[in-house]
N, C-alpha and C positions, 0 to 999 in steps of 0.2 A: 400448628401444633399437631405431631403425628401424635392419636391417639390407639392403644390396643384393645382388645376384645374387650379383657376385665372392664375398661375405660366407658367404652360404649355402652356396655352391661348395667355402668353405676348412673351416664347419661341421661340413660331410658326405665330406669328401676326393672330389668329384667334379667335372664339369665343366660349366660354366655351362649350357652346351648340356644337359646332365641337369635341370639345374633349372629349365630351363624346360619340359622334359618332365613331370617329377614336375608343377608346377603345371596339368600338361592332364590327366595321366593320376593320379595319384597325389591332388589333391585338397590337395599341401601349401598353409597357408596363406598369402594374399597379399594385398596392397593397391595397387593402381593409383595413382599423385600422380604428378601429371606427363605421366601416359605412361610413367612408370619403373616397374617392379615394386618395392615395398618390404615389408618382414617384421619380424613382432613376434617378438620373441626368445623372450619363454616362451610364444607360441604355436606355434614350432618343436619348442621341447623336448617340451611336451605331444604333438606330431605323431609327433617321432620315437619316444617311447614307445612311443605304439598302433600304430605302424607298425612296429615292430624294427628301426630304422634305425641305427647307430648314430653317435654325435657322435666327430668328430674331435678325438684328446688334444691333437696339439700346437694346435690352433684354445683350446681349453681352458685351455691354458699362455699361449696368447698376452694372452687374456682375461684372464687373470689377473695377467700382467706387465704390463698397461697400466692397469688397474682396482684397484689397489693391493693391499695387502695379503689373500693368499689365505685363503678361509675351510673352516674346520676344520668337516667334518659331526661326527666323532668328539666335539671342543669342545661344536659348538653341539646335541649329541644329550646329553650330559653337564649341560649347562644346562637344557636343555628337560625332559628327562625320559623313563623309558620306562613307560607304564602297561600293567595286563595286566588283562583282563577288565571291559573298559570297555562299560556299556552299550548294546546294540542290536540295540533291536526294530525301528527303519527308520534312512534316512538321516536325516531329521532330527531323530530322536533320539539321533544318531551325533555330529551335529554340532552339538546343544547338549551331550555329555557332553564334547568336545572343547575348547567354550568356555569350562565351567566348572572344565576340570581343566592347560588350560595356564597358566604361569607369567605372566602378563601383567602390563605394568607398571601402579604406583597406582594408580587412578585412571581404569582405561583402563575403559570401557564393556561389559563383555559382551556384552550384549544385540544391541548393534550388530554387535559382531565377528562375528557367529552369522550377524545379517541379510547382511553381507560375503559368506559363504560360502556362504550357503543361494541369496544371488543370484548367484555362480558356477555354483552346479552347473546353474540353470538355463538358462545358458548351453549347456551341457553338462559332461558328466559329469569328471570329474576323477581318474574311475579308471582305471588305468593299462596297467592287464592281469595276467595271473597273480596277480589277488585280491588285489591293491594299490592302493589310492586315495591323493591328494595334494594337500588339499583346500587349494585358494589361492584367490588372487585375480590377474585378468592385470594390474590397477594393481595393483603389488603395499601390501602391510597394513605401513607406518612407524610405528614407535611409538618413545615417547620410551626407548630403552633403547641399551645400551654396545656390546652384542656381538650378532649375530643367535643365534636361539635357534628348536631343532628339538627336536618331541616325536614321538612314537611311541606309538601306540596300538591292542593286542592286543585284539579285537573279543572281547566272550563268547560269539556266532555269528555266523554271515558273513552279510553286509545286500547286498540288488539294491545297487549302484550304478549301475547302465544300463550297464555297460562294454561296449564292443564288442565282448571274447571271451565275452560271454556269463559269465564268474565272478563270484560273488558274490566281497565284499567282506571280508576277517577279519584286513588289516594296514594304519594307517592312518598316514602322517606330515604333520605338520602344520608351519609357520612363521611366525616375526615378525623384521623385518627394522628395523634405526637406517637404511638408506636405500637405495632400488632397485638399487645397485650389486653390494650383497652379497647382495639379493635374488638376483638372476640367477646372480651365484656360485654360494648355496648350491643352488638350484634342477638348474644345470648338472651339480656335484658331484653333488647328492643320483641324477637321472636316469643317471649314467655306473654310481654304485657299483649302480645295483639291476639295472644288466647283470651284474653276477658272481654265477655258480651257486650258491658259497659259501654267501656272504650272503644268501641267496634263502632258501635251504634252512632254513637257521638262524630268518630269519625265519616260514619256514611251521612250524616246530618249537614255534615261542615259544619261542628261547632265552636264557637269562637275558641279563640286562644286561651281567655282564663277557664274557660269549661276544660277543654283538650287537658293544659299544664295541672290543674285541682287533680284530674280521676289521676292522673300518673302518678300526682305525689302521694296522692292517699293509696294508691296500689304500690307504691316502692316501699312505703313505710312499713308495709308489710315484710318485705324481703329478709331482713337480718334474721327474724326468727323463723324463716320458712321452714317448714315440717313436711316430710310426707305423709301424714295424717293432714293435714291441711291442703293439701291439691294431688289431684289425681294424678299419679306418674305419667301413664303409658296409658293410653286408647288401644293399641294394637299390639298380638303377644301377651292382653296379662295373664293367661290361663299357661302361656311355657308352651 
């Protein structure tokens, strides 16, 4: 999804003039065509992570009402799975236990899917902060299946990911998407819930799976009617 200035603007609840600031001073990501500024969607969402920016809900809701049916992390965390005590001695044997332990459809290649992510992180890193990593891909990983599907994976000790707060790594989500749209959904979804304390917490605890799947579904049931009087847009920027 190339998104434009206005785009980012409504993103972040700020104002154009902020985002063109953020791109001098702040480092957010961009791409020149034209002469126009244009932005990669899940290279924002990764931005706003390491940055503690946060994404505007009703931008979120909009996204959703144009992009059809909204997708369920609770669902697709229910599909995927939550493992506990997944091997790692480094990252890349973080993310071959990753390969070998999600649901993937027939047929589908492991070996590849590994190489997928191992050439991501070289990109850079893919962790998040607060000892969270979210190992994707920015084309995102289509595969031939119904509903997208998110796993979860409790480290047996915490691995460098190179994160910029300097935390090692010991709580990892991973996805596979039926096509880019709900890629970005789940992606968006997934980036908003790991703002809540809650759910933080719970995950630094290792708490079981019906603790984990309960806080999500009672934080999604919130979403439909998100309001920005209801969550704070933007940490960064609101003063313009």
């Amino acid at each position: 999804m190339n998104l434009s200035v206005r785009d980012v603007s409504k993103l972040f609840d700020i104002s154009e003039k902020t985002v063109y600031r953020w791109i001098q001073t702040e480092k957010l990501p961009h791409y020149k065509v034209s002469g126009q500024y244009r932005f990669n969607y899940s290279e924002l969402l990764e931005w706003s992570a390491l940055c503690g920016s946060r994404l505007n809900p009703d931008f979120l809701q909009e996204l959703e009402n144009t992009e059809g049916k909204a997708v369920s992390i609770a669902e697709a965390l229910e599909d995927g799975g939550i493992y506990y005590r997944v091997e790692s001695d480094s990252k890349a044997t973080v993310l071959r236990a990753i390969s070998g332990l999600m649901k993937l459809p027939e047929g589908t290649d492991r070996g590849l899917f590994r190489q997928f992510l191992m050439a991501r992180e070289k990109l850079g890193s893919t962790a998040i902060g607060d000892g969270v990593a979210i190992p994707h891909v920015r084309n995102p990983v289509v595969l031939n299946l119904e509903k997208p599907s998110l796993a979860l994976f409790f480290l047996e000790s915490p691995v460098d990911f190179e994160a910029l707060d300097g935390k090692p790594v010991s709580i990892v989500f991973s996805m596979i998407s039926p096509n880019i749209k709900s890629h970005l959904q789940m992606l968006s979804r997934l980036m908003y819930l790991l703002k809540n304390d809650a759910l933080l917490r719970l995950l630094h605890a290792g708490a079981t799976r019906s603790e984990i799947l309960d806080t999500i579904r009672k934080t999604e049931e919130g979403f439909a009617p998100l309001g920005a009087d209801a969550h704070p847009a933007a940490k960064m920027g609101e003063g313009e």
